[in-house]
C-alpha positions in Angstrom: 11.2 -144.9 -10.1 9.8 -147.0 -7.2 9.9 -145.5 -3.8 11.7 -147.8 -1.3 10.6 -148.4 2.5 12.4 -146.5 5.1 12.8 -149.8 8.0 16.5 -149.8 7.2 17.2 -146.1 8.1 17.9 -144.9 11.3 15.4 -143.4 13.2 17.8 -141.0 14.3 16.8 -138.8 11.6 14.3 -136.6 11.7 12.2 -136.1 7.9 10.3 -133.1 7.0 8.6 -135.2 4.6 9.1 -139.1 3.3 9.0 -137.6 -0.5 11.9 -139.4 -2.0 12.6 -136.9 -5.1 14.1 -138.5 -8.9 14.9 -135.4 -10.0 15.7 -131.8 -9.0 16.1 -128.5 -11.2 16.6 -124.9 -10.2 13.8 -124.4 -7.2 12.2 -127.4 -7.8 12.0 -131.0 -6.9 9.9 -133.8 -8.1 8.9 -137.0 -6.9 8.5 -140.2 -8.5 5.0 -139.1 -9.8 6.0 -136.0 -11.2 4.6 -134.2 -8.2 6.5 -130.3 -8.4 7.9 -128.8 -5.1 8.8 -125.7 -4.3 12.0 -125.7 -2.2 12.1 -123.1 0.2 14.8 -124.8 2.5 17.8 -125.4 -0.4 18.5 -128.7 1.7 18.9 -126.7 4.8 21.2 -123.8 2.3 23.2 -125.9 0.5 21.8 -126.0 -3.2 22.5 -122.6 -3.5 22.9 -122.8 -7.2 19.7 -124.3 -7.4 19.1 -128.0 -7.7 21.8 -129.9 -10.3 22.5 -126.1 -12.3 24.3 -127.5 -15.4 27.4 -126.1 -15.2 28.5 -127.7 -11.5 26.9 -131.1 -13.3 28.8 -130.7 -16.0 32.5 -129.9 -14.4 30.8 -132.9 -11.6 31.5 -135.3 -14.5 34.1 -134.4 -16.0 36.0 -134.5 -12.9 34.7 -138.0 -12.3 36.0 -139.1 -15.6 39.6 -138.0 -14.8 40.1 -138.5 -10.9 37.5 -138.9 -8.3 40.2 -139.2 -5.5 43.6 -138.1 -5.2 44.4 -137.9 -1.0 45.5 -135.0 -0.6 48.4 -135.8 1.9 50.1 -138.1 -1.2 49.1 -136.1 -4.2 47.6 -132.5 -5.2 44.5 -132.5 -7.0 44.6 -129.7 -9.6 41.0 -128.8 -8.6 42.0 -128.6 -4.9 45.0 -126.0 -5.8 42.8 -124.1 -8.0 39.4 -124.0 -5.6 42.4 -122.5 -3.0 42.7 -119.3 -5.5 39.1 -119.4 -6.4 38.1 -118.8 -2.7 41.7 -116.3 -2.1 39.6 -113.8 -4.8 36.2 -113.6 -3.1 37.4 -113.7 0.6 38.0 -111.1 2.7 41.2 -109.6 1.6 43.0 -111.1 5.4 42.2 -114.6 4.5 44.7 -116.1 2.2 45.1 -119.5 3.3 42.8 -122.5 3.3 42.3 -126.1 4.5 39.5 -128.6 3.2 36.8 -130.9 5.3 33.6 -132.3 4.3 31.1 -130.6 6.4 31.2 -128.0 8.4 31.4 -129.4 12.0 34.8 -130.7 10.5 35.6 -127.6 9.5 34.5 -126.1 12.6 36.3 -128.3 14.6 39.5 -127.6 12.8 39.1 -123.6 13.6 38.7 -124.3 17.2 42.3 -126.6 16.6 43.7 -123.6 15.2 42.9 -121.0 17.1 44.2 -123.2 19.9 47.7 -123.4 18.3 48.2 -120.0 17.1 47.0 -118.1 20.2 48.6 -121.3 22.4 45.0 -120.7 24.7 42.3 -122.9 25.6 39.1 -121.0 25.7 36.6 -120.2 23.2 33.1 -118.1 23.7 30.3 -118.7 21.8 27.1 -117.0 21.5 23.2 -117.5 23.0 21.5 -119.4 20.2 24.5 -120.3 18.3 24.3 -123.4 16.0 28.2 -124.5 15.2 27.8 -129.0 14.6 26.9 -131.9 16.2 30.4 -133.1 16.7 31.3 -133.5 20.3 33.4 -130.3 20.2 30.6 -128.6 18.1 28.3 -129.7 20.3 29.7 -127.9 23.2 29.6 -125.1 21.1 26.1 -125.1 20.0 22.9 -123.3 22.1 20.2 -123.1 19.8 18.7 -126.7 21.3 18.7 -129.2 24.0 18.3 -132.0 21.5 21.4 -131.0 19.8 22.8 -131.9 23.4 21.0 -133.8 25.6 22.3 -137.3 27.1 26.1 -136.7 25.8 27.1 -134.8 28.6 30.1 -134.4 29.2 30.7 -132.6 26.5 34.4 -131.0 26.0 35.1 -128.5 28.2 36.7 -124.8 27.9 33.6 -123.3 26.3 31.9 -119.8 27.3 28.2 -118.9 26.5 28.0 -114.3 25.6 24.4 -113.3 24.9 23.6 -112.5 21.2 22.2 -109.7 20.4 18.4 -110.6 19.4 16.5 -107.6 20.0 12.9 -109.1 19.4 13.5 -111.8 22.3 14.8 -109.0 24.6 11.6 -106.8 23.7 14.3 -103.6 23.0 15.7 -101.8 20.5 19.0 -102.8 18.5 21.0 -100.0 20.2 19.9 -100.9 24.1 20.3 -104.5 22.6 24.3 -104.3 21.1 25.2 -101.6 24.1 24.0 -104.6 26.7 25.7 -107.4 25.3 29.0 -105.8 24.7 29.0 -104.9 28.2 28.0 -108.9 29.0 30.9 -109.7 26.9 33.5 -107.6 29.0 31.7 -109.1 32.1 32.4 -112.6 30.4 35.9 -111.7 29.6 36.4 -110.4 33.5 34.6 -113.1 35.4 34.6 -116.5 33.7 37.4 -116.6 30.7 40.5 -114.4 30.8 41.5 -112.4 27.9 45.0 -114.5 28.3 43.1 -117.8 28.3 40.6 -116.6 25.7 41.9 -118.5 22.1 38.8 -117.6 20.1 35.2 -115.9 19.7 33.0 -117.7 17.4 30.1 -116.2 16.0 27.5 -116.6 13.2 26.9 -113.2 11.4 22.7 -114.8 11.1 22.4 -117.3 13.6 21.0 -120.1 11.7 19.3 -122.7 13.3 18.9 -120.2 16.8 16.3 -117.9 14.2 17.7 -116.5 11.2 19.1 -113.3 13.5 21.3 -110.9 11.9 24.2 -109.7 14.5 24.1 -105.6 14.0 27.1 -104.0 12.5 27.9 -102.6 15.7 28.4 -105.1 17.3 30.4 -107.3 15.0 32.5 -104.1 15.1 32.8 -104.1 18.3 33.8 -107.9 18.4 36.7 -107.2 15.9 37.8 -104.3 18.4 37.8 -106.5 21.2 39.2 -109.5 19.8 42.6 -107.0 18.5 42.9 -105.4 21.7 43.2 -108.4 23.6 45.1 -110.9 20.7 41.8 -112.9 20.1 40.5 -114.8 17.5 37.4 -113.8 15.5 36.3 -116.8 14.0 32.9 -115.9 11.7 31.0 -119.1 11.1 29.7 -119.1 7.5 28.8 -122.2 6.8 25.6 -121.0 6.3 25.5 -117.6 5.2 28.4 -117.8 2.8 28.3 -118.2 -0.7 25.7 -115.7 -1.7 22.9 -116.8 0.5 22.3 -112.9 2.1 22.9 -111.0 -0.7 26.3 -110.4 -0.6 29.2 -113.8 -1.3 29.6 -113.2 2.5 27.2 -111.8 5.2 30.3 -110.5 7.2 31.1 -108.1 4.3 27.9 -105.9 5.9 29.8 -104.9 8.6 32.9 -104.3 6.8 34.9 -106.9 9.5 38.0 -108.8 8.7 37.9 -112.5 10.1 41.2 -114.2 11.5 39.4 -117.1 10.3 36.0 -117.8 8.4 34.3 -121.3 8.6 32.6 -122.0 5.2 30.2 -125.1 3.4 27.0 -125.6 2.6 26.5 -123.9 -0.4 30.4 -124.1 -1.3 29.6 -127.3 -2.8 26.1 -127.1 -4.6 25.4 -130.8 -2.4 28.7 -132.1 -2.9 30.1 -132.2 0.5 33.1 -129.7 0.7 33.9 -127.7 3.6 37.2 -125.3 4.4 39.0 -123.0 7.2 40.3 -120.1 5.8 42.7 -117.9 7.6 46.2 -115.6 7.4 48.7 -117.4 6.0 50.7 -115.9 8.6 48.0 -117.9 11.2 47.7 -121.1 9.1 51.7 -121.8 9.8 51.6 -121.7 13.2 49.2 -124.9 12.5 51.4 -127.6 13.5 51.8 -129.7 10.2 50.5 -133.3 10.7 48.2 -132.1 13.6 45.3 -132.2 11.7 43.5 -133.6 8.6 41.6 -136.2 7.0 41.4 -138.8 4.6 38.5 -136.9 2.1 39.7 -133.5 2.9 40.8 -131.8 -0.3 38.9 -134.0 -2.5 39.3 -134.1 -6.6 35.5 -134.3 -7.1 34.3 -131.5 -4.3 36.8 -129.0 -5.2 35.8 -129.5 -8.8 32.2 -128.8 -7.7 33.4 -126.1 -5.4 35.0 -124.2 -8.6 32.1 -124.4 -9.9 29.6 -123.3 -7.9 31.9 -119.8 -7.6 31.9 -119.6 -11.1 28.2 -119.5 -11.4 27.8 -117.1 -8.3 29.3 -114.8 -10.2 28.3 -115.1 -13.9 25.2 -115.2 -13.2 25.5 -112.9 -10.3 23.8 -114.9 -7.7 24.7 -112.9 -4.4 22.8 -110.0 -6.8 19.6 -112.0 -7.2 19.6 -113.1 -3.5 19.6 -108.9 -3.0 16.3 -108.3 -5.3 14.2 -111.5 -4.9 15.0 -111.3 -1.0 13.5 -107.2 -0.9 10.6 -108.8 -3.1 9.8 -111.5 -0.6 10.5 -109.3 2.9 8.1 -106.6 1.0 5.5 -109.4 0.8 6.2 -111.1 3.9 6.1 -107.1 5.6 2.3 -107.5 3.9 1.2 -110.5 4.9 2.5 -109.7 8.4 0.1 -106.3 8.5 -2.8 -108.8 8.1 -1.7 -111.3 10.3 -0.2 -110.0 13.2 0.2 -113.6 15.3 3.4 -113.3 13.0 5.6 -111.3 15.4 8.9 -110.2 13.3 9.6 -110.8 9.8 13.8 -110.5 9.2 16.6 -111.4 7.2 19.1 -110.7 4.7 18.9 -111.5 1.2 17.2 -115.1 0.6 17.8 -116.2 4.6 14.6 -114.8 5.9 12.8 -115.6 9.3 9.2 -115.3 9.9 9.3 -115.4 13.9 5.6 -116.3 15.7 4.2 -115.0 18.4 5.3 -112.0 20.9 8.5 -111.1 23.2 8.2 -113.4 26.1 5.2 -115.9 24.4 6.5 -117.7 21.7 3.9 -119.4 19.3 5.1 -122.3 18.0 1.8 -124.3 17.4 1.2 -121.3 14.8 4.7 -121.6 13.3 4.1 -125.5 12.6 0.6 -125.1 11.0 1.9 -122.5 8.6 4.7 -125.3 7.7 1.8 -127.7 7.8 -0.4 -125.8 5.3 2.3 -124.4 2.9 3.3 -128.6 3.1 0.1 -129.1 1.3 0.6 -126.7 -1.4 4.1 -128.3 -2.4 6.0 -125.6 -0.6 8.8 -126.7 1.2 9.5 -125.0 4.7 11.7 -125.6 7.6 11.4 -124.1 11.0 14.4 -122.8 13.8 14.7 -121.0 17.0 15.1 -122.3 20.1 11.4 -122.3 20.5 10.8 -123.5 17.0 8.3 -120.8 16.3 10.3 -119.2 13.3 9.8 -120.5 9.4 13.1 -119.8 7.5 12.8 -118.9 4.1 16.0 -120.1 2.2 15.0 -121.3 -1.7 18.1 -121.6 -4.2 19.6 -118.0 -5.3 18.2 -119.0 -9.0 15.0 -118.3 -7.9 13.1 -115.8 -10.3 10.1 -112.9 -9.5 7.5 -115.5 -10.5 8.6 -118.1 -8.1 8.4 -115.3 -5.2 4.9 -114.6 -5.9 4.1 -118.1 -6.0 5.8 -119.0 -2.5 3.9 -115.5 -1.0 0.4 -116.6 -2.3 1.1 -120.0 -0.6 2.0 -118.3 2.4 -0.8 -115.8 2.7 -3.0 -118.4 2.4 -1.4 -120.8 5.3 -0.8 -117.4 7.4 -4.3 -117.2 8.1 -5.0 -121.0 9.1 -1.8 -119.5 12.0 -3.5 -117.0 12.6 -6.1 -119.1 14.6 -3.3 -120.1 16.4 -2.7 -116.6 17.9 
């Protein structure tokens, strides 16, 4: 197939590479050539049933055949109804009730709308290094980057920045870490946003695009004890963690924390864009009908892709494999990092792993982009996050097999050590 130019697409984009693939299976993608990939970034964790898995193909087309659009505010696609008790069975048990978008700033933006109506309060607080859209709300919402921000100021207003707990960046340990920012958080809650005024906390459970941090149990415990006492939201932000990608169908289930709302898409859809809000039903109704919505939301073909993709998370126990290929890959990557040390913390859950460059207080991220550079020339895919944008996340498709780990280590080993002169 003949590769086309690129004059007609906007430069807004940013491209890892201009490899325009025919053809994608499991971890893989090939070019026009034939030229294999290794895809270590599941199109920034979407495709996390691996690249066109047959079964989400399959029930793809079939679903075309029959109905590719019913809107949802004149008819009922059966796919949408049934994707609404696909996702009630794998939630956390307080989450009953769900509403459909296409990406997850939409889907973001409609937690904020209803955390608004059923608290009837303004504020929301985020978290330092947070990553929640590039809608104008979302935007507002989103730390991890200046670029994500810069020149649309100003940006809605109403919006409270708590530190997250990143130990490595403070130079501490997790309990001096958690026990300082839940005391910023009670400062927050005293001197800029009122408990009374406070609708919602939004967090990531792994900030994403701020560096692939996990949020300790603690304090995720601490946020749901906080958040009852004073009738706030906890809105958990899985659009990218969810669907398998740490090793269990939904990082928050580590801390054992129920959600008054969870924010999911990505890998909901296997690439088909689908995104939903899921909440109390007892929430949900306070959600004034007609307030909000969309003309896609709750459409035939996503839900059919969405039903899908749960169906092959779980028979073929994808959160499972996420659990055993990600403790093969950290064991490596623990290795590698012993050799190397301008890498500066190796962490993650399951198959959403970051390898963080440099020191606390001297970021490297000269090293982090040669490693991307070199693993780039072995046909390993790789994306880099953090604020500094010294941190390679690792985030292949949850089909990935033992053989395809040792491959991607090998590759890295051999790039670490071009980093390493980088130090």
């Amino acid at each position: 197939m003949q590769a086309h130019s690129l004059d007609h697409l906007s430069p807004v984009w940013s491209h890892l590479t201009t490899m325009q693939p025919v053809r994608g299976e499991g971890a893989y993608l090939y070019d026009g050539d034939g030229t294999r990939y290794l895809d270590f970034t599941s199109g920034i964790g979407v495709t996390n049933t691996g690249h066109s898995h047959p079964h989400v193909v399959k029930a793809i087309q079939e679903q075309a055949a029959n109905l590719l659009h019913g809107q949802i505010n004149i008819v009922i696609p059966p796919s949408v109804a049934r994707l609404s008790h696909m996702l009630d069975a794998i939630t956390p048990s307080a989450i009953d009730c769900f509403f459909f978008s296409n990406s997850g700033a939409e889907a973001t933006e409609g937690a904020v709308k209803l955390a608004r109506q059923a608290t009837k309060r303004q504020n929301i607080i985020v978290f330092q290094g947070s990553f929640h859209g590039r809608t104008a709300q979302t935007m507002a919402m989103t730390t991890s980057k200046t670029v994500y921000r810069a020149g649309y100021q100003p940006l809605p207003g109403g919006i409270f920045v708590a530190p997250f707990p990143y130990s490595f960046y403070y130079g501490w340990d997790e309990e001096k870490t958690v026990d300082w920012c839940i005391e910023q958080l009670h400062l927050l809650l005293k001197s800029q946003t009122a408990p009374e005024e406070t609708a919602a906390i939004f967090i990531e459970p792994v900030l994403g695009e701020g560096g692939y941090v996990a949020a300790p149990v603690r304090f995720l415990q601490a946020l749901r004890e906080i958040c009852t006492q004073h009738g706030i939201m906890l809105v958990i932000d899985e659009v990218q963690t969810g669907f398998g990608r740490t090793g269990k169908m939904f990082a928050i289930e580590y801390a054992d924390v129920q959600p008054d709302i969870l924010v999911m898409a990505k890998g909901l859809g296997s690439g088909v864009p689908i995104s939903a809000v899921g909440s109390s039903k007892e929430f949900m109704s306070r959600w004034t009908t007609g307030s909000h919505g969309g003309t896609y939301g709750g459409n035939a073909l996503a839900a059919a892709a969405a039903c899908a993709t749960i169906e092959v998370m779980q028979g073929e126990d994808l959160p499972g494999n996420a659990a055993r290929m990600g403790a093969q890959l950290m064991d490596g990557l623990k290795q590698i990092q012993a050799e190397f040390p301008v890498i500066g913390e190796v962490r993650g859950k399951g198959l959403m792993i970051g390898i963080e460059f440099g020191r606390t207080g001297a970021p490297n991220k000269d090293a982090a982009k040669v490693l991307q550079k070199k693993a780039m020339a072995h046909n390993l895919l790789l994306l880099t996050c953090g604020s500094y944008e010294n941190t390679i996340r690792l985030i292949p498709p949850l089909v990935i097999s033992e053989a395809q780990v040792n491959d991607a280590l090998g590759i890295l080993a051999e790039s670490a050590a071009y980093a390493q002169g980088y130090a």
